[in-house]
N, C-alpha and C positions, 0 to 999 in steps of 0.2 A: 685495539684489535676488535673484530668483531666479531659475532657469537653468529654460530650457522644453522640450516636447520634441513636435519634430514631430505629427499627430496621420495624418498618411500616409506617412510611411516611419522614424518613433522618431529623428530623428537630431536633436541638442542645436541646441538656438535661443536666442539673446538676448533682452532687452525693445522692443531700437528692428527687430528684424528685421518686411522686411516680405513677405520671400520666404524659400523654405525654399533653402539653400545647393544642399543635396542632392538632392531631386526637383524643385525649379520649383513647389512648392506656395504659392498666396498666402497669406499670413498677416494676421492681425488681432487685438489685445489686446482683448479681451474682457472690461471693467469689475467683469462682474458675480460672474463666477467665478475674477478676477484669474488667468487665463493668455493665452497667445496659443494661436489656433488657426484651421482654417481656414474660414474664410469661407462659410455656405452660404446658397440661395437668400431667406432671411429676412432675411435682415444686409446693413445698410450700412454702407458703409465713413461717417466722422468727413468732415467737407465740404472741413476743412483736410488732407485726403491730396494731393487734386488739389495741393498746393503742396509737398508731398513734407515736412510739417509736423507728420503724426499718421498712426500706425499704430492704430487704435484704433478700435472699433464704435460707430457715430452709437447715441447713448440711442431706444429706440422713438419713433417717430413726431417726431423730432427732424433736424433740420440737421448736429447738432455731437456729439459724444462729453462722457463725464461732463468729460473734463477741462478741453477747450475750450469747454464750455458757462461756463466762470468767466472767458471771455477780454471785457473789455467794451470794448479797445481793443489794436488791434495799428497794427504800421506799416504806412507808406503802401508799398503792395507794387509800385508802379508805380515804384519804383528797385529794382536789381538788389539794389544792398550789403544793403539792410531786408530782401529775403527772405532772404539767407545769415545774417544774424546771427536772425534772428525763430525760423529753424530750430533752433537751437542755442538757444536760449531755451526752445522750446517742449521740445527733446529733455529740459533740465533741468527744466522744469516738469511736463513728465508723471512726472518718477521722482518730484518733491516731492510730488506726486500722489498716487502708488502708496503712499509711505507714509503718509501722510493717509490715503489708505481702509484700508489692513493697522490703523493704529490704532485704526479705527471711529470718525473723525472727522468732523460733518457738513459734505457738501458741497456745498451750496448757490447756485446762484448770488443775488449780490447784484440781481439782476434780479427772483427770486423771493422774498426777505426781505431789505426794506431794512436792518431792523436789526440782523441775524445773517447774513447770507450773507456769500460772500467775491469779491471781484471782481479781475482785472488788468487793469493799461493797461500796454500796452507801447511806450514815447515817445520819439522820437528829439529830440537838440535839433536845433531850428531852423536853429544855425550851428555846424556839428562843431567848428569854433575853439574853440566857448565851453562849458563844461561847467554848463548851465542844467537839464534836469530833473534832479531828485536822485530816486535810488531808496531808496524808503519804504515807509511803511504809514500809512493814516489812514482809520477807522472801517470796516474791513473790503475796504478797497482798497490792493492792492498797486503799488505803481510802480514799475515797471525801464527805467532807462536803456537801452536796445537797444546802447550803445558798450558795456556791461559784458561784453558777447557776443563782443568784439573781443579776442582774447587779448593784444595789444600792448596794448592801452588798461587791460585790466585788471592787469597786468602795472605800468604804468603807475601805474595808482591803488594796485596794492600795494605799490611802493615808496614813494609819495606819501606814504600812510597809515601808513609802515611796519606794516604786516599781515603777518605771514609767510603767513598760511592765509587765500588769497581767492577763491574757486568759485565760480560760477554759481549752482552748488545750492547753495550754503552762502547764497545769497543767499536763494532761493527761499523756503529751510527757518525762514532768522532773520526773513524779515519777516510770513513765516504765522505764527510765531511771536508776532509781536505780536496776532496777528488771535487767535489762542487764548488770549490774555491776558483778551483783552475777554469772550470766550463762556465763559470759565471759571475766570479768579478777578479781575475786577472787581468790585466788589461785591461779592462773596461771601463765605460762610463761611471763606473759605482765604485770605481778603484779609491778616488777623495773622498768619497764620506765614509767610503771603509776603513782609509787611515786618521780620518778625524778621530771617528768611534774607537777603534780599536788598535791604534798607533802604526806606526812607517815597518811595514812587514820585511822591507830591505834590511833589518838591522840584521846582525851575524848570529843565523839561528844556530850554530853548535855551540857559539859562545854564550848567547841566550840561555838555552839549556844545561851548558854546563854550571854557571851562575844559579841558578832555579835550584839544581839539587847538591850545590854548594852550601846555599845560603840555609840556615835556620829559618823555621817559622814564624815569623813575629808577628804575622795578622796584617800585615801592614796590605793584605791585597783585598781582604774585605770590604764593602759596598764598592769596589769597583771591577769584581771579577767574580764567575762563577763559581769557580773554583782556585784554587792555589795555583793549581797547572795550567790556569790562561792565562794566569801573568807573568807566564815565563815567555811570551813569545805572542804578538800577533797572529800569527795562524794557528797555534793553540788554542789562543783565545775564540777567534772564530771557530775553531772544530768544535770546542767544549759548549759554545753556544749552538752550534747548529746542533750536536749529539741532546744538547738540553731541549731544544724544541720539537724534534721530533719523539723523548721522553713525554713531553707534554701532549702532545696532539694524539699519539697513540693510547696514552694512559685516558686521555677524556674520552676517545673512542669507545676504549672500554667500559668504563663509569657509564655511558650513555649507554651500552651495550646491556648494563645489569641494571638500569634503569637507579643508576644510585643519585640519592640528591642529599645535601648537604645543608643545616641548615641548622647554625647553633643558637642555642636558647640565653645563656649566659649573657647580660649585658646588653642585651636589645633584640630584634629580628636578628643581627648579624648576616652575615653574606650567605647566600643560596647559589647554589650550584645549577648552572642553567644548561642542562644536560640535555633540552631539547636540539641540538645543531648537531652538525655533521663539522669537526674541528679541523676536518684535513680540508676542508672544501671554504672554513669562514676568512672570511677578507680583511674580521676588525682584530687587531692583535686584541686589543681591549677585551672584546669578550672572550677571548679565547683564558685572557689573565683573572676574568671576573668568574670564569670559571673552576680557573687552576686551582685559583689561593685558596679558596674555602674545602677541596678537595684535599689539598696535602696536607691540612691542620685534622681535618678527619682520619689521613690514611696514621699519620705522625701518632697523634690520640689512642688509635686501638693498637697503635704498634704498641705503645708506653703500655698500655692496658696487659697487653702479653708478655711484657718485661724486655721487649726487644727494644733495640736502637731505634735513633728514627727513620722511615724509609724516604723520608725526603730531605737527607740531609743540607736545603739551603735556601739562600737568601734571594731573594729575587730586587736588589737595591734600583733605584732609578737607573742608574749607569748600563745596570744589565738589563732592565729591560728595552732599552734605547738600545743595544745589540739583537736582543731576543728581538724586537721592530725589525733592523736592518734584516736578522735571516729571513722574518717571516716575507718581510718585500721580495728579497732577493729570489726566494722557491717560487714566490707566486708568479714572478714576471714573467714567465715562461712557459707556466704550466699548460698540459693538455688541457 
């Protein structure tokens, strides 16, 4: 993500800021020229501000901003709990957002193209006892649980799940994910070397997943998966890889953003962090990796340092980067 700067008195802003710390200036994310700035008499503010939900400029002659134009169901906002957790939803789904338009991805609401657009519902269950909606994707619609937003709950499911690595946006990112499967190697030309890489997606995905969280853990998916739960299915796999790259591309955004470099002593020069590139924009997966690896041994390091787990709990084995390859092809081919 990238760091902004006032446009009335130059002082450093955020992406969710909606005032300037420093002068009192209102601010507004601006879609089109993907920064924040401020506000003048042509611009409306996104409809979801009044809810303290979006910082973000209403699309011309529009209600809603680019991002909440994709929202086709929220919660019932007439309970308190559903607005605090919907906010925090929305805060993750406008970053999934931002990187979806930096990669020149269409964003369409499903309102506008039934069979290519993308749409959320965001569903609470009925009886918070019972864990009834499940968050998914099906045919261009995303579904999120609203408890996923509950850090105890999620917390909760990541133990459940044993998941070491479970995010909101990790959520957002894996189930768009699926949604880019559909628009761009379903059917397609890249359909064969998708099932080379990452196996014959026809197999019976209920039975896939039932098996997955049948089975015991025995490691047996390490160097050939990113995670545990891509080897429970070909389109998992590909979700967990495409959520993994835009993890990547966003995170060296930022790193370049704070101007951070990496550059350890032990044992030789070791690897440097070549933070001078724009990641959403480079074409060689390679540097995009020569920059990653030395970053998450740094970010890993001062987690250890503050007694916390690692923040980058994984492996990057050849297998997966030969998928982390296919996504990056696959976003680029099309991009604006």
């Amino acid at each position: 993500m990238r760091l902004f700067e006032c446009d009335t008195c130059g002082s450093l802003l955020y992406f969710e800021n909606t005032r300037c710390e420093t002068c009192g200036a209102a601010l507004a994310f601006d879609p089109h020229v993907l920064r924040l700035r401020s506000p003048d008499g042509g611009d409306a503010l996104c409809a979801n501000a009044a809810h303290g939900a979006c910082n973000w400029l209403a699309e011309p002659g529009q209600a809603f901003c680019r991002a909440c134009r994709l929202n086709r169901t929220i919660p019932d906002l007439t309970a308190d709990a559903h607005v605090v957790l919907w906010r925090r939803l929305e805060t993750a789904k406008h970053r999934a957002v931002y990187s979806l338009m930096r990669l020149g991805l269409p964003l369409t609401p499903k309102t506008e193209s039934p069979e290519a657009g993308l749409a959320f519902d965001f569903l609470a269950d009925p009886d918070p006892e019972f864990r009834e909606v499940m968050t998914g994707h099906a045919g261009g619609v995303v579904t999120i649980n609203i408890a996923e937003a509950d850090p105890v709950e999620r917390e909760r499911q990541r133990d459940t799940m044993a998941e070491p690595f479970r995010t909101l946006l990790g959520h957002f990112r894996h189930e768009v994910g699926h949604w880019v499967w559909d628009l761009r190697v379903k059917d397609g030309p890249a359909l064969a070397e998708f099932r080379t890489l990452f196996g014959d997606e026809t197999a019976d995905y209920a039975q896939a997943l039932q098996a997955h969280y049948d089975a015991p853990d025995d490691g047996a998916w390490r160097g050939g998966f990113i995670s545990r739960y891509a080897a429970s299915h070909p389109w998992e796999d590909w979700a967990e890889c495409f959520a993994h790259y835009l993890h990547m591309v966003d995170a060296l955004e930022t790193a370049y953003a704070f101007g951070l470099r990496s550059r350890p002593r032990a044992g030789g020069d070791g690897a440097r962090l070549a933070a001078d590139f724009d990641p959403y924009a480079e074409q060689e997966l390679d540097r995009i990796l020569e920059a990653w690896v030395p970053l998450t041994v740094a970010v890993n390091s001062l987690n250890r340092s503050m007694g916390q787990a690692d923040l980058y709990p994984f492996v990057l084995s050849d297998a997966v980067v030969a998928k982390l390859g296919f996504v990056h092809r696959i976003v680029r081919a099309e991009s604006l």
